[in-house]
NUZATI-193974 format. One record per residue (C-alpha): residue number from 1; x, y, z. Coordinates in pm, 1 decimal. Layout:
<rs>
<NUM,<X,Y,Z>>
...
</rs>
This chain:
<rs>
<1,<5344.2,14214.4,17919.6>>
<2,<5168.9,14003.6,17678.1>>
<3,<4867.9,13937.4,17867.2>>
<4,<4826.0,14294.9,17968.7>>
<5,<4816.9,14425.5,17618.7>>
<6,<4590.1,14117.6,17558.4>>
<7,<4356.0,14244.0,17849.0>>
<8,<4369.0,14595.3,17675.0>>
<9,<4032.4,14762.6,17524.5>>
<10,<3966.5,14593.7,17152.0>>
<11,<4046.4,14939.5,17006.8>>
<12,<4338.3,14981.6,17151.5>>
<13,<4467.9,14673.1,16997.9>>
<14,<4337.5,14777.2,16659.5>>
<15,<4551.5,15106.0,16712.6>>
<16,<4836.2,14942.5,16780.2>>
<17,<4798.0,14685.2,16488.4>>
<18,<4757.8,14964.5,16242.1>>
<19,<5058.0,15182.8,16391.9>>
<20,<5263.8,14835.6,16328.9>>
<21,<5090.2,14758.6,15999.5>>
<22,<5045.2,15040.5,15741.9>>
<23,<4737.5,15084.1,15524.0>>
<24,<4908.2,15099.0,15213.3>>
<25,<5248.1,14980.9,15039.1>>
<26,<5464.6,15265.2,14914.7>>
<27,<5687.8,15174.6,14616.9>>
<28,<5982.5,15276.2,14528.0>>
<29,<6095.3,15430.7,14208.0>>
<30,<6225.2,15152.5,14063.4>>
<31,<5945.8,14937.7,14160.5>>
<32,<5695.3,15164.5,13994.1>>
<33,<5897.5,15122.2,13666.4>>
<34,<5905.8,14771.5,13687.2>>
<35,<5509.0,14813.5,13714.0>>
<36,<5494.8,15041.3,13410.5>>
<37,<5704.8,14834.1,13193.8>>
<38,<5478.4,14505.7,13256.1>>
<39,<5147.4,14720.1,13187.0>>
<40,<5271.6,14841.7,12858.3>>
<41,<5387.4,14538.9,12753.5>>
<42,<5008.0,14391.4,12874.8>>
<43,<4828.1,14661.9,12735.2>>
<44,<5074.1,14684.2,12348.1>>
<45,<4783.9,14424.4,12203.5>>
<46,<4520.2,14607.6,12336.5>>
<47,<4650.3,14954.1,12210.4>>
<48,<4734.1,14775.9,11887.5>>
<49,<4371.8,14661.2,11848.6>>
<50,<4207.1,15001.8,11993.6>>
<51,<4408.8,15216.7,11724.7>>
<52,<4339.6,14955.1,11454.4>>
<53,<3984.8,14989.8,11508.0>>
<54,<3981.6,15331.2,11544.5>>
<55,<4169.8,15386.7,11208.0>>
<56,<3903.5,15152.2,11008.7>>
<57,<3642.0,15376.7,11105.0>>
<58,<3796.5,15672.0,11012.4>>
<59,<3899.4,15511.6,10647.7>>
<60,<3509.8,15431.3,10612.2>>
<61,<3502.6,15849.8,10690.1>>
<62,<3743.1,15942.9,10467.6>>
<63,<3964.7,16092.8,10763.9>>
<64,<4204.1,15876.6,10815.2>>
<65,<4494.1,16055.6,10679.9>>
<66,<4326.5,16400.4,10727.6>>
<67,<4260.9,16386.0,11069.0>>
<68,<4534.4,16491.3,11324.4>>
<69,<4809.7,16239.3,11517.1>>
<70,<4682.2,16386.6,11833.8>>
<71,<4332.4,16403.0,11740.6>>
<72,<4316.3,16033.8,11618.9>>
<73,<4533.2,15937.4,11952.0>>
<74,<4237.5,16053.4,12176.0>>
<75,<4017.1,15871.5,12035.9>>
<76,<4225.5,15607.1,12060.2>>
<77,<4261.6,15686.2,12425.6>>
<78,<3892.6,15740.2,12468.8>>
<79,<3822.7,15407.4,12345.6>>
<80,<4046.1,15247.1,12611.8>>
<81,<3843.2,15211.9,12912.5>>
<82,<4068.6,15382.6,13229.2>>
<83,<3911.9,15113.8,13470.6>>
<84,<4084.2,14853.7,13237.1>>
<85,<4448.3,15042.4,13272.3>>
<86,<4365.3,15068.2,13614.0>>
<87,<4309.5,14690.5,13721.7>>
<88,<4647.9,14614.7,13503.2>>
<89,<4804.1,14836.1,13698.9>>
<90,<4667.7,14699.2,14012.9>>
<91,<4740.8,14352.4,13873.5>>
<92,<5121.0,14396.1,13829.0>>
<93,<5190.5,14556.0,14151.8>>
<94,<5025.1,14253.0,14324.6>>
<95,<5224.4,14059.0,14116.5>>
<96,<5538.4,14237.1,14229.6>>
<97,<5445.5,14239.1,14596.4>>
<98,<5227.8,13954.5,14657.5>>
<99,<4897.7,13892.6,14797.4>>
<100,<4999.3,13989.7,15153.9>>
<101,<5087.1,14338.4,15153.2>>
<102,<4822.7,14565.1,15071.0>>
<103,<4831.9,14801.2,14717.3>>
<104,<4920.0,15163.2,14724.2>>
<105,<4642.8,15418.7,14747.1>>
<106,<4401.7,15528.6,14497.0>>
<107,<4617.7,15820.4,14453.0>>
<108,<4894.0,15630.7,14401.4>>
<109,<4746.5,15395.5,14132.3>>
<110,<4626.8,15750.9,13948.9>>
<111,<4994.6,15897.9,13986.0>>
<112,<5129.8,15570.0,13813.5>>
<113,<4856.4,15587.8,13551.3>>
<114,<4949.6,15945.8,13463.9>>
<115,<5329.2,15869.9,13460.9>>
<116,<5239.9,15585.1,13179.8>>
<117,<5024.9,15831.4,12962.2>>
<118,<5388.1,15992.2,12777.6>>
<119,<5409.3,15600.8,12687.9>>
<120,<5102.4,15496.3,12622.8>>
<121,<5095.8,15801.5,12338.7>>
<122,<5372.8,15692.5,12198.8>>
<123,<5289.8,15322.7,12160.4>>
<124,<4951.9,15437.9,11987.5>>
<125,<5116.0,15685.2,11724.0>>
<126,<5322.0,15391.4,11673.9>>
<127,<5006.4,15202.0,11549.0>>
<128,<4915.4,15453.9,11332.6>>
<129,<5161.3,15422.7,11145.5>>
<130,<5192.7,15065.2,11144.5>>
<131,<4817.8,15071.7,11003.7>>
<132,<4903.2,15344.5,10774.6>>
<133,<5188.6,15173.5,10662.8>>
<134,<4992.3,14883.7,10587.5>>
<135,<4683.9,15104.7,10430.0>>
<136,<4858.1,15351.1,10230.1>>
<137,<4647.7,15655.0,10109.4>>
<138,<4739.5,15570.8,9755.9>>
<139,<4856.0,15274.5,9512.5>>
<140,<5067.0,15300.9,9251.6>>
<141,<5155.0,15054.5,8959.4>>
<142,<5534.3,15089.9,8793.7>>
<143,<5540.9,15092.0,8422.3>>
<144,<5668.4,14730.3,8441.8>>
<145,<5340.7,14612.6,8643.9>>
<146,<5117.2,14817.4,8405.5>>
<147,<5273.2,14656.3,8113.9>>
<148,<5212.8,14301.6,8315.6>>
<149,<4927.1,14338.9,8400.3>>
<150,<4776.5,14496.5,8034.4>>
<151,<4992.7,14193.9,7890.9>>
<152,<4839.6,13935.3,8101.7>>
<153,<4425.5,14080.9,8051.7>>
<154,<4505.2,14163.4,7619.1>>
<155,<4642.0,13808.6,7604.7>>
<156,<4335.6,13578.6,7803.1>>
<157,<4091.9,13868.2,7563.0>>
<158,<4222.1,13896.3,7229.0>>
<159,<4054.2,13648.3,7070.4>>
<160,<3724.8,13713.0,7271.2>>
<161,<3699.2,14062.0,7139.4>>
<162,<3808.1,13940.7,6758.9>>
<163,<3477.7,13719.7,6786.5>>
<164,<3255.7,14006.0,6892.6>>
<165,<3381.2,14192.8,6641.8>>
<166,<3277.4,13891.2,6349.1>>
<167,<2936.8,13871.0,6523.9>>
<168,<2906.7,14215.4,6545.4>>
<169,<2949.4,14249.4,6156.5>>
<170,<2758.2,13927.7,6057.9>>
<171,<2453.3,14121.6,6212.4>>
<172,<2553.6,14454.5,6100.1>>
<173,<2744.4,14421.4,5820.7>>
<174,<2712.3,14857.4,5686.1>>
<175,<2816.9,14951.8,6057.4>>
<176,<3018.0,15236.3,6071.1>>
<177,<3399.0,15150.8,6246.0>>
<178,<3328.9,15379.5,6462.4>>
<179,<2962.6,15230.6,6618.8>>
<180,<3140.4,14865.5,6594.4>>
<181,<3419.1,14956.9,6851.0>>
<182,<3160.4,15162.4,7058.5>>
<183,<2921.7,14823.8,7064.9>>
<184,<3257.4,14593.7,7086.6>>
<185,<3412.8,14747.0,7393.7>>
<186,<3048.7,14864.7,7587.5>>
<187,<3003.1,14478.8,7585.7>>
<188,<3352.5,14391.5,7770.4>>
<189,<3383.0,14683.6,8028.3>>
<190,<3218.4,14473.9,8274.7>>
<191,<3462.7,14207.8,8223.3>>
<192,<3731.6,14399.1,8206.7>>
<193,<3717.4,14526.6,8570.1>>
<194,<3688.9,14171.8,8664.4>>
<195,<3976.2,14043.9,8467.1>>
<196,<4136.4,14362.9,8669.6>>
<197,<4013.5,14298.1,8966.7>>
<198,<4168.9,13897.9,8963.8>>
<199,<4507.7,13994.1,8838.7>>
<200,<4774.6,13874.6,9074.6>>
<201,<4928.0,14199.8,9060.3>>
<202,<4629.9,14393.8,9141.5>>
<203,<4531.5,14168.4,9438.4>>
<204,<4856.9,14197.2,9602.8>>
<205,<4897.3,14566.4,9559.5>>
<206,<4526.0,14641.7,9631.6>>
<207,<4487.3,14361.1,9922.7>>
<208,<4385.5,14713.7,10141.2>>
<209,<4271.8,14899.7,9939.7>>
<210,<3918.6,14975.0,9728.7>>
<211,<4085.1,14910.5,9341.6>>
<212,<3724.7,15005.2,9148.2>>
<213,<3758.4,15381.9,9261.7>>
<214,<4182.8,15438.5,9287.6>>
<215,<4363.5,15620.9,9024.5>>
<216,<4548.0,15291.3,8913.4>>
<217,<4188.6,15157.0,8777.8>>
<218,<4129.2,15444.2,8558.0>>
<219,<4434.8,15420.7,8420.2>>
<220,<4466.0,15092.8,8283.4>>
<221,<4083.7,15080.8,8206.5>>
<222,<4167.2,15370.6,7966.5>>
<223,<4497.2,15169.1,7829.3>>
<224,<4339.0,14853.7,7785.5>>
<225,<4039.3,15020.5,7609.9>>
<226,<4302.2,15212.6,7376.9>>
<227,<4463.0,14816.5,7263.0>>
<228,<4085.2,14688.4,7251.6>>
<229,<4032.0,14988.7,6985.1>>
<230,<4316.6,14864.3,6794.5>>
<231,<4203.9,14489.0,6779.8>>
<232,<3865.9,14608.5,6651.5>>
<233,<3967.1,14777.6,6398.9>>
<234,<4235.6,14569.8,6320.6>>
<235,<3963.9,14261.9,6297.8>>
<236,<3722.2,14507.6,6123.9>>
<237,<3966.3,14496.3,5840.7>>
<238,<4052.4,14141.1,5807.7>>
<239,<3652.3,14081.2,5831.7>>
<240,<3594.3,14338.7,5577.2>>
<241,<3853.5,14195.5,5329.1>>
<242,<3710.4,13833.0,5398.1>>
<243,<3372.9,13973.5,5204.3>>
<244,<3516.6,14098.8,4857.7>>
<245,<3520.5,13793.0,4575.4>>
<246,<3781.5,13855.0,4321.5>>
<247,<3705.8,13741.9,3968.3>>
<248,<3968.0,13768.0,3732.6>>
<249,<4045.1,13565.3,3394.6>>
<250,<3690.8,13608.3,3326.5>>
<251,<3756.0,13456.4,2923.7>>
<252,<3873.7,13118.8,3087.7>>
<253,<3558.8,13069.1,3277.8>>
<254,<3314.1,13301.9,3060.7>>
<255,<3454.6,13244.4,2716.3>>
<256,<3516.4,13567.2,2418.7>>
<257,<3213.6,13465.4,2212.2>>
<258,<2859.2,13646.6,2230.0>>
<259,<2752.7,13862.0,2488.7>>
<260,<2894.6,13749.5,2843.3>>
<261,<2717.9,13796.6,3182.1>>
<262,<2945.0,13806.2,3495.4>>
<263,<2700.1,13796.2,3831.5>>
<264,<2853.9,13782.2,4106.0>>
<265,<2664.3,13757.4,4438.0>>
<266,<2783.0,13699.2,4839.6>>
<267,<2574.9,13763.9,5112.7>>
<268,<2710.7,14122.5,5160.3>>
<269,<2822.6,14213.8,4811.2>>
<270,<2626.2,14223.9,4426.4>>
<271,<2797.9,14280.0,4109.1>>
<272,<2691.9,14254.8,3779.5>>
<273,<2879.9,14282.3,3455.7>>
<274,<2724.6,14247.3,3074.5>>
<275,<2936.0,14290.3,2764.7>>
<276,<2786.3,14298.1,2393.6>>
<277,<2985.2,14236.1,2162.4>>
</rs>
């Protein structure tokens, strides 16, 4: 029998090999979970880094908390090329059925694909909010870390600002209190967001997030300017009180008899006193 079907026309035997050997491997159901499950778990990184990406550019636009869930999800899927979901695909049946048998047909791939899309949704809304989580729309300080942080910036520039203030009034001694904490405090605002910016608290809160232009900065900028006010004028005072020379018991020093001169002279302050007797 053997050598007749051996003697047989080449394409005859190539019939009968294909009626014996099919083109294509059908799965069963549970096989084609087991296929889905091992492509989502391959593809969770590159989902994770698709959305990620995704959701940077739409911070840099301003959208990223505007923009739909469904809307931002197919762009996610857009940027996920299909040929890529494809080859997994093709990659963990072969794993699952060896090298021998051939794969299921294109159609069947697609089918498989489509059946994994309900997932693959999922696992990037998922990564939304994993990124939005981890980039919250806004920042908030409690009173406790605003009082921290204003104690920890007044502390390190008390004395800085108290020394301005002397220089200030060495070179402008008839300044009005008013120009001296204007010139004072428009010499440390660039310092200030610095000191702000290095804060422990600030860096941890704000590790995601632009601090210069949040709410939290214009807060305590405007709080820390308020105490900065008070150690001006506070330093204006002492400085000011530091320039009047009291004379008093002027008969010790002077003496009661003939006419008496009192001059008294600092660099900021004249007075002059005559008495006839």
């Amino acid at each position: 029998m053997s050598e007749i079907i051996q003697k047989l026309d080449p394409h005859i035997n190539e019939h009968i090999y294909d009626a014996l050997v099919p083109d294509e491997t059908i799965l069963d159901q549970g096989q084609i979970q087991d296929v889905m499950a091992g492509v989502l778990q391959r593809m969770r990184e590159i989902i994770r880094q698709a959305a990620f990406a995704v959701m940077r550019r739409l911070q840099a636009d301003g959208t990223a908390y505007s923009m739909s869930d469904d809307e931002i999800i197919n762009r996610v899927l857009d940027s996920i090329k299909g040929s890529d979901m494809i080859e997994l695909i093709k990659t963990e049946i072969r794993g699952l059925i060896g090298n021998e048998r051939p794969l299921p047909s294109d159609q069947d791939i697609q089918d498989i694909l489509q059946s994994m899309l309900p997932e693959i949704r999922r696992l990037i809304l998922a990564m939304i909010r994993e990124w939005r989580a981890a980039n919250p729309e806004t920042v908030s300080l409690s009173s406790s870390q605003q009082d921290q942080v204003l104690s920890s910036i007044l502390r390190v520039m008390k004395s800085q600002v108290q020394a301005a203030t002397n220089q200030y009034l060495d070179r402008n001694p008839d300044a009005q209190d008013n120009e001296v904490v204007r010139s004072v405090i428009g010499q440390f605002q660039p310092s200030i967001l610095t000191a702000l910016q290095n804060n422990g608290v600030i860096k941890q809160l704000f590790a995601r997030v632009d601090f210069a232009s949040s709410d939290a900065y214009e807060l305590l900028l405007q709080q820390i300017i308020q105490e900065m006010r008070s150690i001006i004028l506070a330093q204006i005072g002492v400085w000011r009180s530091s320039q009047v020379v009291e004379v008093s018991d002027t008969a010790s020093i002077f003496g009661t008899g003939g006419p008496n001169s009192v001059y008294v002279e600092t660099p900021h302050i004249k007075y002059e006193y005559d008495h006839k007797k």
